[in-house]
C-alpha positions in Angstrom: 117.7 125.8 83.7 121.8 125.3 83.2 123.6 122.5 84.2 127.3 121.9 84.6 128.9 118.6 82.6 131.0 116.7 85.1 133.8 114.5 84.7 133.3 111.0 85.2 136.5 108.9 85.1 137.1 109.3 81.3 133.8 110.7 80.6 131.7 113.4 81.2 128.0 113.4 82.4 125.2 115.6 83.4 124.5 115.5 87.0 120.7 115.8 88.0 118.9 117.4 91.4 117.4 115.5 93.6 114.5 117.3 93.0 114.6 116.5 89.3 114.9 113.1 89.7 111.6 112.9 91.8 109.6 115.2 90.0 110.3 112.9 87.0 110.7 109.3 88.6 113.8 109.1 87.3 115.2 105.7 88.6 118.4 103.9 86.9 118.1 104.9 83.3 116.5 108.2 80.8 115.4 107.6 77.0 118.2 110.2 74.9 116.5 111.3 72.4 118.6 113.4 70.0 116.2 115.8 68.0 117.0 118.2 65.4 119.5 120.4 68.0 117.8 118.7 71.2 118.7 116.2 73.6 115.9 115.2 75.5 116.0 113.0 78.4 112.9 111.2 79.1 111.9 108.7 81.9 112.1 105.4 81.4 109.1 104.1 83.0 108.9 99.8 84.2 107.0 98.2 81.7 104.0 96.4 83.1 104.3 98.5 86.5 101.0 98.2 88.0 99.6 95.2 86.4 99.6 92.9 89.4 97.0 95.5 91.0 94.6 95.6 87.7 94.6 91.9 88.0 93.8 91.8 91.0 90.9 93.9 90.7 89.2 92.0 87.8 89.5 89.3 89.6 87.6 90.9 93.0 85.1 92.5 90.0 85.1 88.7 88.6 86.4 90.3 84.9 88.9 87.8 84.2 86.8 85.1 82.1 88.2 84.1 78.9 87.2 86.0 75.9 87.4 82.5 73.8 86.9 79.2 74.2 90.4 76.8 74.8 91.7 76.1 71.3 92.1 72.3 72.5 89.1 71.4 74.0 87.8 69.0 72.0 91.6 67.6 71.3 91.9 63.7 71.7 95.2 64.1 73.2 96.2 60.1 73.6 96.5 60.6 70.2 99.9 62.3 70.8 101.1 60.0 72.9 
């Protein structure tokens, strides 16, 4: 595939299809990756994205226990104070 370099006010930048940018997710920013005599653009993807619904479902499937005790729960805390 070729693809013209635009000018952008001072600059110059690679315009993508609409049809690239959906087939790829491409939101607001790429990864450049300059390899060897490559650039490769690569999606950046939202860290955590779909976490709220995994917790969610180990909570429905009740797998959300602790996998160790509290660290403080034999702790005489009015000893702090």
């Amino acid at each position: 595939m070729e693809a013209a370099i635009i000018k952008i006010g001072n600059s110059k930048g690679l315009r993508l299809s609409k049809t690239i940018l959906e087939k790829y997710n491409i939101q607001d920013k790429v990864q450049l990756i300059l390899e060897d005599d490559q650039i490769i653009l690569r999606p950046i993807g939202e860290p955590r994205k779909g976490w709220g619904k995994a917790f969610k479902k180990m909570n429905l499937d009740n797998d959300d226990q602790l996998l160790m005790d509290a660290v403080f729960e034999d702790e005489n805390f009015e000893e702090w104070s």
